[in-house]
MINU-349125 format. One record per residue (C-alpha): residue in one letter; x, y, z. Coordinates in steps of 0.2 Angstrom, whole numbers, padded with zeros to 4 digits, always signed. Each point is the difference from the previous one (the first is absolute). Layout:
REM MINU-349125
aXYZ...
//
This chain:
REM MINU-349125
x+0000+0000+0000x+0007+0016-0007x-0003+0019+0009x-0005+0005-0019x-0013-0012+0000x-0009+0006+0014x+0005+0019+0004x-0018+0004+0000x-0002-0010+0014x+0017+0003+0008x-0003+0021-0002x-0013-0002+0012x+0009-0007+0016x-0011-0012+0005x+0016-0008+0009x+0019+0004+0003x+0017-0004+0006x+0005+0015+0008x+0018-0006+0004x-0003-0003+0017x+0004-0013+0012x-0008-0008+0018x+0010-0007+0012x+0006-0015-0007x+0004+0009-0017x-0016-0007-0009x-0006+0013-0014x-0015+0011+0004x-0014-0003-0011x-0014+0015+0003x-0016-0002-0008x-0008+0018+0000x-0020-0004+0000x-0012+0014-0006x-0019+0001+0004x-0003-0001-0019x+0012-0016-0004x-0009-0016-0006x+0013-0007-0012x+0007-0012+0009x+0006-0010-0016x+0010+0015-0004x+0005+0000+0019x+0007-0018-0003x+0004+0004-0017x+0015+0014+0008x+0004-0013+0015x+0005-0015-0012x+0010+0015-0008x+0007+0007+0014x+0005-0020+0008x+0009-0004-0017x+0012+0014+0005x+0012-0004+0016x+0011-0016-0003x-0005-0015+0011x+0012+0002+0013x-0009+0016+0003x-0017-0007+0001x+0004-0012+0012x+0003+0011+0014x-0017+0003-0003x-0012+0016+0000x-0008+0014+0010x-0017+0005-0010x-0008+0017+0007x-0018+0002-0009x-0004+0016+0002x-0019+0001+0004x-0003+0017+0007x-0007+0005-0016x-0009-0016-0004x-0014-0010+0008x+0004-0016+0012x-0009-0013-0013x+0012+0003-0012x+0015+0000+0012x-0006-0016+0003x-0002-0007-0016x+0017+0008-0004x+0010-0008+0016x-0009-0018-0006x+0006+0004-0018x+0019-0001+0008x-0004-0018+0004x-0002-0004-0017x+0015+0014-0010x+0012-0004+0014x-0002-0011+0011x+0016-0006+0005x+0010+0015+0001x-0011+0011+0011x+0006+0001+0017x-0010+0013+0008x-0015+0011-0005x-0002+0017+0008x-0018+0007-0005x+0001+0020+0002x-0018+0003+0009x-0008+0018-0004x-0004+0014+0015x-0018-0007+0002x+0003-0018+0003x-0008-0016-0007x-0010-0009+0013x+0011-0009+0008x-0007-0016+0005x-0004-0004-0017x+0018+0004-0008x+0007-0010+0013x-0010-0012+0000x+0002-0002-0016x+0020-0001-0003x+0000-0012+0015x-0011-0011-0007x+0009+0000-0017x+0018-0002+0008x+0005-0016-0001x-0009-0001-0018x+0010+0016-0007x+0019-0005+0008x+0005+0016+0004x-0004+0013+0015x-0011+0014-0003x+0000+0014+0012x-0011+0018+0001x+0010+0014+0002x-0002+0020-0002x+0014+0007-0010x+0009+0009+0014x+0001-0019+0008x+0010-0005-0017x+0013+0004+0011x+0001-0016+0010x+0001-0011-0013x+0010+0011-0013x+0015+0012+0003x-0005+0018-0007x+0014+0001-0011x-0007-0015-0009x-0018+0007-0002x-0005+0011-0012x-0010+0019+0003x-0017-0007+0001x+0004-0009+0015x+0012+0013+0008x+0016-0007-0007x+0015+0008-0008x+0003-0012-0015x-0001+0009-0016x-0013-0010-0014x-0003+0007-0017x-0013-0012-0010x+0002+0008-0015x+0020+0001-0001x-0002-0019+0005x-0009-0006-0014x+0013+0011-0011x+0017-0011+0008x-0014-0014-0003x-0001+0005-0017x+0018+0002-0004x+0005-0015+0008x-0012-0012-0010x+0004+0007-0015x+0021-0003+0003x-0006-0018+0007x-0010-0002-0018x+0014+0006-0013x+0014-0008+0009x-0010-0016+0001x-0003+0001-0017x+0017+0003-0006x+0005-0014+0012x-0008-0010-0011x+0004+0006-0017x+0019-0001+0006x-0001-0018+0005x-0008-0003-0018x+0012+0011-0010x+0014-0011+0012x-0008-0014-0007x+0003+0002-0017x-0018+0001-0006x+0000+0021-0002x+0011+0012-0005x-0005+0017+0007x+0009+0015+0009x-0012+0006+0015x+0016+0010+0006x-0009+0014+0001x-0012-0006+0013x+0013-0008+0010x+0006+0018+0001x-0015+0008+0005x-0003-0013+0013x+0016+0001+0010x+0001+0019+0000x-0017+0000+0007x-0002+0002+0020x-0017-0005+0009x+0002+0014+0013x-0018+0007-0004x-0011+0005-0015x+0008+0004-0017x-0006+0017+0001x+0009+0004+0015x-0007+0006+0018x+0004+0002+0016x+0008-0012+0012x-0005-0012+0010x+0004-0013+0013x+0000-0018-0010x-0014-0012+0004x+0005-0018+0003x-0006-0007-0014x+0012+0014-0009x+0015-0006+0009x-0005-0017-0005x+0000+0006-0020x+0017+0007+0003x+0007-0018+0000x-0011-0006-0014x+0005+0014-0011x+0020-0004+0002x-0003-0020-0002x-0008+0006-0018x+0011+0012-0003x+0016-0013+0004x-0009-0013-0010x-0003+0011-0014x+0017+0007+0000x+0005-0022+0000x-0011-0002-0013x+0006+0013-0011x+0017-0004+0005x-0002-0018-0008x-0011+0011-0017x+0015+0010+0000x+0011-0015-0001x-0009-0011-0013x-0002+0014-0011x+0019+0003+0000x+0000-0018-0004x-0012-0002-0013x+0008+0019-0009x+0014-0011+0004x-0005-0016-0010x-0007+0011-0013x+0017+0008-0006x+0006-0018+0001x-0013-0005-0012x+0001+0015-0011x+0018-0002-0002x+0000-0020-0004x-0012+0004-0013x+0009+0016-0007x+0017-0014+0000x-0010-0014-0009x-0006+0015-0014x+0017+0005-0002x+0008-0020-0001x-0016-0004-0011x+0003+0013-0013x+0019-0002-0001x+0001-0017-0002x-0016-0001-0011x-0002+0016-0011x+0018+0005+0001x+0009-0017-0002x-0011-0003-0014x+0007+0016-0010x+0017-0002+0005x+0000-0020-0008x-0009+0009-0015x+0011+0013-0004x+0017-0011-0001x+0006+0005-0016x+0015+0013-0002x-0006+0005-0018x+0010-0002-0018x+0005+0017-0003x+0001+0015+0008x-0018+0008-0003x-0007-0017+0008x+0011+0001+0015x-0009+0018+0003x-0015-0005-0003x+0001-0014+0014x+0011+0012+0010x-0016+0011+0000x-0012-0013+0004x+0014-0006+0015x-0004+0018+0006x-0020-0002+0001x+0003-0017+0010x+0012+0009+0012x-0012+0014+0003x-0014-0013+0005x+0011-0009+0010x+0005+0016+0007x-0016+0005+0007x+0000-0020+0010x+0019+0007+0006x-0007+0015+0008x-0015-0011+0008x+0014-0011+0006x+0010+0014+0007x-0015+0008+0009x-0005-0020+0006x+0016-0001+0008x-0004+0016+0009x-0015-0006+0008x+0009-0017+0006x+0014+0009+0006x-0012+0010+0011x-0012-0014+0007x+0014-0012+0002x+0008+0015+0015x-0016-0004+0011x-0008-0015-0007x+0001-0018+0011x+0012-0012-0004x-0013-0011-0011x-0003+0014-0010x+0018+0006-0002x+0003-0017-0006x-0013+0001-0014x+0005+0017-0005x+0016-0005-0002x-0004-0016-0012x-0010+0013-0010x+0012+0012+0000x+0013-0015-0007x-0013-0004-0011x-0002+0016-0009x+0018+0004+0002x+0003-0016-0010x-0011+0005-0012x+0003+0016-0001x+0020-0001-0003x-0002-0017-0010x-0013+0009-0013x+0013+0017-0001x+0016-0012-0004x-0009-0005-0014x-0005+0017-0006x+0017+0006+0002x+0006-0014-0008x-0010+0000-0016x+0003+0019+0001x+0021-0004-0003x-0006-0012-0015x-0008+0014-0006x+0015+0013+0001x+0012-0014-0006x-0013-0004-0017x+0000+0018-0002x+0019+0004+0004x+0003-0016-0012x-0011+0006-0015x+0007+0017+0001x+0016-0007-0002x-0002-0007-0015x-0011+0013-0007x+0015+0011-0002x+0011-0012-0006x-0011-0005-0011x-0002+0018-0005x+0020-0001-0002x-0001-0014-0011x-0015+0006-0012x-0012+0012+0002x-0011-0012-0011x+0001-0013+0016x-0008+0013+0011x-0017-0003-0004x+0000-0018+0005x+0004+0004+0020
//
């Protein structure tokens, strides 16, 4: 049950924790009764709320209930007082019933708790407010009764507010963290995250005054650092498999660039290298080919400069990387190295063919020239 749900409800303080404390450090639960209050569903509605608040250790040092009934008539403060048995039963201790100035008849109300006492489990007792006293330290009461203990509702159910929404996010992202950990997302909620741990639950968002903390307040303080720890762990381990997976990613990105590169020069470029073996017959031939030996280098130049910037990249993951991955770095990086230089010794060997065909054909161009100009025409 959320505040949200049922602010209508809660707006009207029907009942409160004030803070306060009895003697045996039970919480105060104060049920202020009005002479037109009939609803007691929404009385027990804002009890189950208000129970779900303290943590159990809390609840079993049990409660003080004062219902008010100065203002309301004894009927319903005794259908209210029986409607504890039922909302809780267990952890009321004592009930003190706040009587008005001109007093119930007495025999009928006592008769009537006493006849009830065993059934209820808890003590009820009559008391005018300035007896509140006997039971209660001032300090622990709040102004209706005489007491110094400062109670804003409204700036309650603000902190209330605030609270169940930090609860509800964080939750939330608890959950999307322990997906995205699992594998089964891939999402960035780091802003949130932010948010959340900046946030302070120290009163409504809007600011205010302020005030004393309640106990259930003090109990929150906890709640909201084990969130916060296991969000910051959760995110810790986000932050970590996301390093990973970037990680693996480049791993992935370079292995495929590698096998583009080996696939092409020893498909595509061993295949023109083995079809352009021939040196030419004379010197206009050698050209020729020299020109076409040109266009193949200028390809495989463009793979060259793929490799240079692959070897780049491997150099930089295999600084951080772990030693399985250094390991398959370096076979890919021997790999294309082999490749690479294997594929290049060829080109520059076909390139010296070439010079020598057209350092030969020159040659004998001008001696042919030497010989007979008629000769020319045949080299």
């Amino acid at each position: 049950m959320d505040a949200n749900n049922i602010m209508p409800i809660l707006k009207k303080k029907l009942a409160f924790l004030s803070g306060g404390k009895d003697r045996r450090s039970g919480l105060i639960l104060t049920i202020p009764l009005c002479s037109d209050q009939t609803n007691l569903e929404e009385l027990s509605t804002t009890l189950h709320y208000l129970l779900s608040i303290p943590s159990e250790r809390c609840k079993a040092r049990g409660f003080t209930v004062i219902v008010d009934g100065r203002k309301s008539q004894w009927n319903i403060v005794k259908t209210v007082v029986l409607m504890l048995q039922n909302v809780i039963p267990a952890e009321v201790s004592l009930v003190c019933v706040v009587k008005p100035d001109e007093f119930w008849d007495k025999k009928v109300t006592h008769f009537c708790f006493w006849k009830e006492k065993d059934r209820l489990g808890f003590e009820v007792i009559l008391v005018s407010a300035n007896k509140l006293t006997r039971y209660i330290e001032p300090c622990q009461l709040t102004d209706e009764f005489g007491g110094s203990l400062e109670y804003d509702h409204i700036d309650w159910l603000n902190k209330r507010l605030v609270f169940e929404k930090f609860t509800t996010e964080s939750t939330s992202l608890l959950d999307e963290l322990s997906v995205i950990n699992d594998g089964l997302l891939e999402k960035d909620r780091y802003d949130l995250l932010s948010e959340l741990q900046q946030r302070r639950f120290n009163g409504s968002e809007g600011g205010g005054a302020p005030w004393c903390p309640m106990e259930e307040e003090l109990l929150a303080q906890p709640q909201v650092l084990r969130l916060l720890d296991s969000l910051r762990e959760q995110y810790t381990r986000y932050q970590e498999a996301r390093r990973l997976r970037s990680k693996r990613s480049q791993l992935e990105e370079v292995h495929a660039k590698v096998t583009q590169v080996v696939q092409w020069l020893e498909g595509p470029g061993c295949d023109q290298l083995k079809t352009s073996g021939a040196i030419g017959d004379s010197l206009r031939e050698s050209q020729d080919l020299q020109h076409q030996h040109e266009l193949i280098e200028s390809q495989h130049s463009e793979w060259f400069a793929v490799y240079v910037e692959l070897n780049q990249q491997i150099a930089a993951l295999l600084s951080g990387g772990e030693e399985e991955e250094q390991e398959e770095l370096r076979l890919l990086q021997q790999q294309l190295s082999d490749v690479c230089y294997r594929q290049a010794n060829q080109l520059e060997h076909r390139q010296t063919l070439l010079q020598s065909a057209q350092s030969f054909h020159g040659s004998a161009h001008e001696e042919c020239i030497s010989f007979s100009p008629s000769l020319t025409h045949s080299f």
